[in-house]
SETOR-244358 format. One record per residue (C-alpha): x negated, y negated, z. Coordinates in pm, whole numbers. Layout:
+--------+--------+--------+
|      X |      Y |      Z |
+--------+--------+--------+
|      X |      Y |      Z |
...
+--------+--------+--------+
# end
This chain:
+--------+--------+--------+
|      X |      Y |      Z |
+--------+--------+--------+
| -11661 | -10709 |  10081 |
| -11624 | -10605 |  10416 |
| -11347 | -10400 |  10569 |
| -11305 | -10556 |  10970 |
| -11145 | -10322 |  11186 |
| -11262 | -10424 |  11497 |
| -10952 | -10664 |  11649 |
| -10935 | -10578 |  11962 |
| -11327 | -10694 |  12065 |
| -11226 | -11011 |  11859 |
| -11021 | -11143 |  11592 |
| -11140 | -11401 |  11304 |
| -11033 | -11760 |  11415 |
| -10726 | -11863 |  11185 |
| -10747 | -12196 |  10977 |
| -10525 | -12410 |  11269 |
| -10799 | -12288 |  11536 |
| -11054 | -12419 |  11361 |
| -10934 | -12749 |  11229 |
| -10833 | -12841 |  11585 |
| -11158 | -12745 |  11733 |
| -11374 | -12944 |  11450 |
| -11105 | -13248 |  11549 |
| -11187 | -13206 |  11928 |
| -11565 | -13181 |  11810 |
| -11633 | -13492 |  11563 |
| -11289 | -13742 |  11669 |
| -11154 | -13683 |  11972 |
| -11478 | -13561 |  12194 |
| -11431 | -13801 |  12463 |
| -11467 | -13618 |  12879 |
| -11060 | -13580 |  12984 |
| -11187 | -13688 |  13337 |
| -11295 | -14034 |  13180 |
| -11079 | -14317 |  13241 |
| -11103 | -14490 |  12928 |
| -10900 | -14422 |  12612 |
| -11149 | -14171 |  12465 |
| -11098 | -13920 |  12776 |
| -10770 | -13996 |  12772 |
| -10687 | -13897 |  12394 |
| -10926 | -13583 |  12527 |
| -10691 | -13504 |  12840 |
| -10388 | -13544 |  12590 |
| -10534 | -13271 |  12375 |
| -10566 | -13046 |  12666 |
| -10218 | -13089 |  12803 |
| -10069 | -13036 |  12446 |
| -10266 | -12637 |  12472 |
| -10152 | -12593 |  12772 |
|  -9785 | -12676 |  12731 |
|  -9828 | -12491 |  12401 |
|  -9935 | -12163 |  12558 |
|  -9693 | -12219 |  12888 |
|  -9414 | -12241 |  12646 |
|  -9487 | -11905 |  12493 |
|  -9464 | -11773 |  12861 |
|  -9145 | -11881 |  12941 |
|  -9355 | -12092 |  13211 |
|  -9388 | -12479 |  13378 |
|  -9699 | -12582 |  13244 |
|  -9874 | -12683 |  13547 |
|  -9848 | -12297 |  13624 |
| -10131 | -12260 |  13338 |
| -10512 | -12292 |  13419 |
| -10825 | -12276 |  13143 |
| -11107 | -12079 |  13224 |
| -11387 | -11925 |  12989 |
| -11253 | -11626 |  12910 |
| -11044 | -11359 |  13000 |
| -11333 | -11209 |  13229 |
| -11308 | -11555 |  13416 |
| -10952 | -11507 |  13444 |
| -10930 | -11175 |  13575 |
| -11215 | -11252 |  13830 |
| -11045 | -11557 |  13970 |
| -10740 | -11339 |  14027 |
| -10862 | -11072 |  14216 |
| -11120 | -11278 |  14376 |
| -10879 | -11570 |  14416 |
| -10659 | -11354 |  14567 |
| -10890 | -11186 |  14807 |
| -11007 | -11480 |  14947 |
| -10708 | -11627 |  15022 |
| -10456 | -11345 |  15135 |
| -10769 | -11080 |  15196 |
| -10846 | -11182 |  15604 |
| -10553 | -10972 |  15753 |
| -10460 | -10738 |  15425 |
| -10733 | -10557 |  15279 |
| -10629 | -10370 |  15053 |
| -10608 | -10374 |  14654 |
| -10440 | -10126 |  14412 |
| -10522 | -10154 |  14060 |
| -10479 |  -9907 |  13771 |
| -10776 |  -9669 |  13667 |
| -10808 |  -9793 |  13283 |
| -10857 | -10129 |  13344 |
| -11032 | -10335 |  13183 |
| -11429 | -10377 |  13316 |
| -11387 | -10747 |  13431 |
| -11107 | -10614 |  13660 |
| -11274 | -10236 |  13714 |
| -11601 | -10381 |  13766 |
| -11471 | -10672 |  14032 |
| -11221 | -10469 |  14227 |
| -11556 | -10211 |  14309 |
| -11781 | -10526 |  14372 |
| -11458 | -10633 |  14659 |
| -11490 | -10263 |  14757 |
| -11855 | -10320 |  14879 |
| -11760 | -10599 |  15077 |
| -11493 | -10432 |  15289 |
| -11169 | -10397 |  15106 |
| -11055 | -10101 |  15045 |
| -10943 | -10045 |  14679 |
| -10668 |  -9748 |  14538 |
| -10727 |  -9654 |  14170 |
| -10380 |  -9512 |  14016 |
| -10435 |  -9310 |  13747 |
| -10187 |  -9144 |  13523 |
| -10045 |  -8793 |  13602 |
| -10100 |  -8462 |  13380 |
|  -9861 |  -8582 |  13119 |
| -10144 |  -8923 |  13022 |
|  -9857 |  -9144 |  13130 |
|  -9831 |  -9411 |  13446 |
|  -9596 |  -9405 |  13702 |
|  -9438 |  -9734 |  13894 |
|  -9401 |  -9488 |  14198 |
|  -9728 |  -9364 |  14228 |
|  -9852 |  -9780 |  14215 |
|  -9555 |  -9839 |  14512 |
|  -9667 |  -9529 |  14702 |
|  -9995 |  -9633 |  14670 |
|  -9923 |  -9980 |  14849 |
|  -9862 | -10068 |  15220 |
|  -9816 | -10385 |  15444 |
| -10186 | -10445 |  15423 |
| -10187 | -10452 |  15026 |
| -10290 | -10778 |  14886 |
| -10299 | -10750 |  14528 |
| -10173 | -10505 |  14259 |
| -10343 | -10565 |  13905 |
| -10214 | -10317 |  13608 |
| -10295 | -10422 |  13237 |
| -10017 | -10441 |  12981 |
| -10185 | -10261 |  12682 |
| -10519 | -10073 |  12721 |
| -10772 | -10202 |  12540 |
| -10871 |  -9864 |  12447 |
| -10584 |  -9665 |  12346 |
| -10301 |  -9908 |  12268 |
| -10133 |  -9748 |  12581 |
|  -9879 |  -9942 |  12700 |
|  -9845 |  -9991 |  13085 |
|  -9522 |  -9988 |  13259 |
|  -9607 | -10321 |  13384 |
|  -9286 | -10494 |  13469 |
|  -9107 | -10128 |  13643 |
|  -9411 | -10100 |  13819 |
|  -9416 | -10458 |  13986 |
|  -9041 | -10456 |  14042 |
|  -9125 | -10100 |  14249 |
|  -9396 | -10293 |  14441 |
|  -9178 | -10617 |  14531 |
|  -8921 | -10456 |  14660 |
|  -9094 | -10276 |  14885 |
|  -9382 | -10497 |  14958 |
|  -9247 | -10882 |  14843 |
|  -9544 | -11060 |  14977 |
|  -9817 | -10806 |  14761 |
|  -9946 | -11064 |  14473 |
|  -9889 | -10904 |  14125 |
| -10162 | -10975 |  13853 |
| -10182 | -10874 |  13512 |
| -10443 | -10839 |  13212 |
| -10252 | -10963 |  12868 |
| -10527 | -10985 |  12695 |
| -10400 | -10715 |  12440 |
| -10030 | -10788 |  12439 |
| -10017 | -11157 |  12399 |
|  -9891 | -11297 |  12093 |
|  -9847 | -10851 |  12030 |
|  -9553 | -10762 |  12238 |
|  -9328 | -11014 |  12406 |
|  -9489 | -11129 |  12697 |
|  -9253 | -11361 |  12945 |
|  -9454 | -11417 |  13293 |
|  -9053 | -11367 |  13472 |
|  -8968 | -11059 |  13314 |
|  -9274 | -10889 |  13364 |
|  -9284 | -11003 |  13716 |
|  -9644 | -11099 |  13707 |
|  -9774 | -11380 |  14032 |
| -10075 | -11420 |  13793 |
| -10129 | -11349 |  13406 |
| -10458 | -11339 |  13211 |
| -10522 | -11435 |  12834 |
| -10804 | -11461 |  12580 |
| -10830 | -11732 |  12325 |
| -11051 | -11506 |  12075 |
| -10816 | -11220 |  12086 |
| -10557 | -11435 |  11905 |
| -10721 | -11596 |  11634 |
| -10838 | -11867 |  11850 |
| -11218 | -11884 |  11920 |
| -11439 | -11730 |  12175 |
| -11522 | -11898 |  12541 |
| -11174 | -12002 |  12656 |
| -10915 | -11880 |  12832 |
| -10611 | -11919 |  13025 |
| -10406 | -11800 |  13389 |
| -10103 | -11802 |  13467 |
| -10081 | -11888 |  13872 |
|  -9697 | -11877 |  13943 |
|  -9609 | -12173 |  14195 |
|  -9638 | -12136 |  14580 |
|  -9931 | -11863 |  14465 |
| -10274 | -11960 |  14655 |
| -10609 | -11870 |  14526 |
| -10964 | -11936 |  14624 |
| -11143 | -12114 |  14345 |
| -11426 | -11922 |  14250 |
| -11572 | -12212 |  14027 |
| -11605 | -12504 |  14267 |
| -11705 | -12851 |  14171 |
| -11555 | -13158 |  14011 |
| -11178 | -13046 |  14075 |
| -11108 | -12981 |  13712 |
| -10793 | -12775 |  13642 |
| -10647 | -12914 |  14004 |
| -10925 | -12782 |  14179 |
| -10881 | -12421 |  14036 |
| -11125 | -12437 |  13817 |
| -11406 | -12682 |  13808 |
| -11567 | -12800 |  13524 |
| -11594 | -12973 |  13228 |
| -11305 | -12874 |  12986 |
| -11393 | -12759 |  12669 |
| -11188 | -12984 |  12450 |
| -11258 | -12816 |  12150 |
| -11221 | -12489 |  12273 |
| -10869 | -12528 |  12453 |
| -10740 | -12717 |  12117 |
| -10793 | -12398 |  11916 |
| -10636 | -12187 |  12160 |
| -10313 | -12400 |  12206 |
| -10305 | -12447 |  11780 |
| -10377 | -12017 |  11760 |
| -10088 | -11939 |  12030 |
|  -9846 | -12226 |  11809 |
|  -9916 | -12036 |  11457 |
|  -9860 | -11694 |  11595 |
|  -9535 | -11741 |  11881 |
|  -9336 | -11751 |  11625 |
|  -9401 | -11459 |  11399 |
|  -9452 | -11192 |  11711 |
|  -9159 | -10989 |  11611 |
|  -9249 | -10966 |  11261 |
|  -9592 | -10938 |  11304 |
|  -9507 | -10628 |  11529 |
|  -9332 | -10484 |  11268 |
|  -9578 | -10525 |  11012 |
|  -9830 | -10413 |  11211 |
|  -9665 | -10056 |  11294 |
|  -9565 | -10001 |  10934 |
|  -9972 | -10034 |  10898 |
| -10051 |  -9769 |  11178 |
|  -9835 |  -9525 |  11015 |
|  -9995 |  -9579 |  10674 |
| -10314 |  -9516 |  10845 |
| -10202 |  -9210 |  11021 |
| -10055 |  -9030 |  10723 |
| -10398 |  -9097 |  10558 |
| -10562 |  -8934 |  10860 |
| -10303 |  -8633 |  10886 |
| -10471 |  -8313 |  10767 |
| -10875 |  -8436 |  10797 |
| -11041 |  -8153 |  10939 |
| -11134 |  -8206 |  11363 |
| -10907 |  -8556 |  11342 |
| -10783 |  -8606 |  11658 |
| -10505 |  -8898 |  11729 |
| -10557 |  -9038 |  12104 |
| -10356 |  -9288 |  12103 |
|  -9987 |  -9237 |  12211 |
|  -9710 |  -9217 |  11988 |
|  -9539 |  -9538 |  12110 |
|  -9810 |  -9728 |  12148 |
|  -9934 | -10039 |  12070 |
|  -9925 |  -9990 |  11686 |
| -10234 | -10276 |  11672 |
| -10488 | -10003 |  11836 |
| -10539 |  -9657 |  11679 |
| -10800 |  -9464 |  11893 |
| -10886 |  -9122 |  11719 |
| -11167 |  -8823 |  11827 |
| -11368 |  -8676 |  11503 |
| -11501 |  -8359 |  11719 |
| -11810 |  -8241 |  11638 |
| -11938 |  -8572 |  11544 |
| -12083 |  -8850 |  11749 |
| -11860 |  -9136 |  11737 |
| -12250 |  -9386 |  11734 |
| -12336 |  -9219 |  11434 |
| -11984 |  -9239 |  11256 |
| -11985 |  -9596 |  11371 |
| -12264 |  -9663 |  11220 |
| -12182 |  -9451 |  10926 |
| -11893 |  -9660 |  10841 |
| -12101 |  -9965 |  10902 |
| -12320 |  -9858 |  10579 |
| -12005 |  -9880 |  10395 |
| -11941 | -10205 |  10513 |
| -11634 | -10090 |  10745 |
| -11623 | -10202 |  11088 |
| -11463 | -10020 |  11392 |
| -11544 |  -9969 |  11755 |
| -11688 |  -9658 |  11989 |
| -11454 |  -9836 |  12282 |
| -11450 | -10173 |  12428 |
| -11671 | -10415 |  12278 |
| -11786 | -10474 |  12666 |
| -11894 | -10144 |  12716 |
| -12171 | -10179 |  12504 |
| -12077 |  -9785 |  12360 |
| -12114 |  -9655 |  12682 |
| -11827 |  -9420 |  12750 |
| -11616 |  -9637 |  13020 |
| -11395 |  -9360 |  13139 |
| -11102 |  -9481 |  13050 |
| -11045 |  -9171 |  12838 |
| -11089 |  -8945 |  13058 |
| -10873 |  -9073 |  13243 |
| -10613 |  -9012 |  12984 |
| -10727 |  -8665 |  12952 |
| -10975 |  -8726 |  12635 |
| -11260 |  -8561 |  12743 |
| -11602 |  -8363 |  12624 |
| -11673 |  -8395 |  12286 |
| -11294 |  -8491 |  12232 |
| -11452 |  -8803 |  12394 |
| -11797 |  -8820 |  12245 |
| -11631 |  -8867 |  11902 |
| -11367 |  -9161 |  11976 |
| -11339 |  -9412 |  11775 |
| -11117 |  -9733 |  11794 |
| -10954 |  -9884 |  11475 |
| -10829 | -10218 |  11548 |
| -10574 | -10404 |  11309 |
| -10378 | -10731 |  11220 |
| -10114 | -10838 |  11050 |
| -10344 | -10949 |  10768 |
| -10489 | -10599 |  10722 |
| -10378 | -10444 |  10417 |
| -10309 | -10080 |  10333 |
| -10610 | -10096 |  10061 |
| -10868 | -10175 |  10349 |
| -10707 |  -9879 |  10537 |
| -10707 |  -9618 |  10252 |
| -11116 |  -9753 |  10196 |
| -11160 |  -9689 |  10570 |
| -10973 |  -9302 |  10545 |
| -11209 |  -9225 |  10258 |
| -11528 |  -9318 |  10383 |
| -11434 |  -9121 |  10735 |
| -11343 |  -8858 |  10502 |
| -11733 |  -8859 |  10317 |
| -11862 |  -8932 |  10662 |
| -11672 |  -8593 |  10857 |
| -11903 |  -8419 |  10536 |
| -12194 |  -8590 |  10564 |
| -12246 |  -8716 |  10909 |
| -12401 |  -8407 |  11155 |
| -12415 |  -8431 |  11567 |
+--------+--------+--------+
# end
């Protein structure tokens, strides 16, 4: 048996994801922009999701869009964004852990003339709401900060941060990367005082290649996918039926349990840390209040590839970094002060609510063998 500890790059579909994709799949597969009954019973399953997942928001649900992913998502808001606000206010201010879809977009916008302000935390590892609304002026366009790093479990001050920027600046859009909060923390697009919100189907026990955004109303955004004026013109395309069903039937099982689930989840980390307390050159990077559902230690001295894989011959499965990343360092550490060989020996336990204390305690021992075994 395998140990999975590897959440945050995905999470195993529960049993309501997949019995409403295999519906959408072999009953109701008809095209939602058909006219006939079959693409209406189609569109029917689509609203359902999205009223589902707009609920969970605290949102109207024509506010929600489906997209591919997350990465789609985050695209469409800065890109959205900058092409419809971007003529007259060129500049964007996004945090300097973000994830690579945002990271990687916001330097792409920076080759083609806007100017783009990284915020990253001060000396202490921890963000500021100032420093974002110092770093803003009448020409801002866009602020995007994550809500939970996808490395560290570090919690952004998301919704202090936004207020600091609206008051100041009320016309600067505010966008935000939930990707690793939703269905985790409370997320509630008013009180976090988000314009735009991003979420991933496959990091919730729904499947991978859908996702969602949140566009707040009187919010206008260039399409980036153009075509058949799916999703009101937002997103064009064929909606995956299938796809969409799972996520709306993942975000119904779990809405209800987030509190619990949080609480479960942190009783979990600390078992795990108290394992890990006293291993020789065990380093804890992730903060102390936290996300308790990522745990992001440094075994110095040893290579966190060769751990990895380490573990991996033990059937235990846990992550250098983001799964998008590829194990290249992203510098999100660094950022955060984790550096040299600190750095080179990071890895990233993931967890759920269904992890037990039995697959932590297996993954504890075999670091433990590994630390003696494992050189460079």
């Amino acid at each position: 048996m395998s140990v999975y500890l590897d959440n945050a790059a995905t999470t195993k579909p529960c049993k309501a994801a997949v019995e409403a994709a295999v519906a959408a799949m072999t009953e109701n597969y008809g095209n939602p922009s058909s006219l006939h009954r079959a693409g209406l019973d189609a569109q029917l399953a689509v609203d359902k999701a999205r009223k589902i997942i707009a609920d969970t928001l605290g949102a109207d649900s024509v506010c929600i869009y489906f997209t591919s992913g997350a990465t789609e998502s985050n695209n469409l808001a800065l890109r959205g964004i900058t092409g419809a606000y971007g003529r007259n206010r060129k500049k964007i201010v996004v945090s300097a852990v973000e994830h690579a879809s945002v990271a990687e977009t916001a330097s792409d916008l920076e080759k083609k003339g806007f100017e783009v302000v990284r915020v990253s935390p001060r000396e202490d590892g921890k963000f500021y709401a100032a420093d974002f609304a110092a770093a803003c002026d009448s020409s801002t366009c866009l602020v995007s900060m994550m809500l939970v790093n996808n490395e560290t479990g570090y919690i952004l001050p998301v919704r202090e941060t936004f207020a600091a920027v609206k008051r100041r600046f009320p016309e600067t859009v505010t966008h935000c990367d939930c990707v690793q909060g939703y269905m985790k923390l409370p997320v509630k697009a008013g009180a976090l005082g988000a314009d735009l919100i991003s979420l991933s189907g496959h990091k919730i026990h729904g499947v991978k290649g859908v996702g969602a955004i949140y566009i707040k109303k009187g919010i206008r955004v260039t399409p980036v996918v153009t075509g058949g004026k799916q999703e009101k013109g937002i997103r064009s395309g064929t909606e995956s039926v299938p796809l969409i069903a799972a996520f709306g039937a993942a975000a119904e099982e779990l809405f209800p349990t987030v509190a619990a689930r949080y609480e479960r989840v942190s009783v979990l980390k600390k078992h795990l840390l108290d394992r890990l307390s006293g291993m020789d050159n065990v380093l804890v990077n992730s903060p102390e209040d936290g996300s308790p559902y990522i745990i992001n230690i440094s075994v110095v001295g040893r290579r966190s590839e060769i751990m990895l894989h380490f573990l991996e011959s033990k059937g235990i499965y846990v992550s250098s970094g983001s799964a998008c990343s590829k194990g290249q360092q992203s510098g999100v550490l660094e950022q955060f002060g984790i550096k040299d060989k600190r750095a080179d020996g990071a890895l990233r336990i993931s967890i759920t609510a269904e992890t037990t204390e039995a697959e932590l305690d297996e993954f504890a021992e075999a670091l433990s063998e590994g630390i003696g075994k494992v050189r460079g």
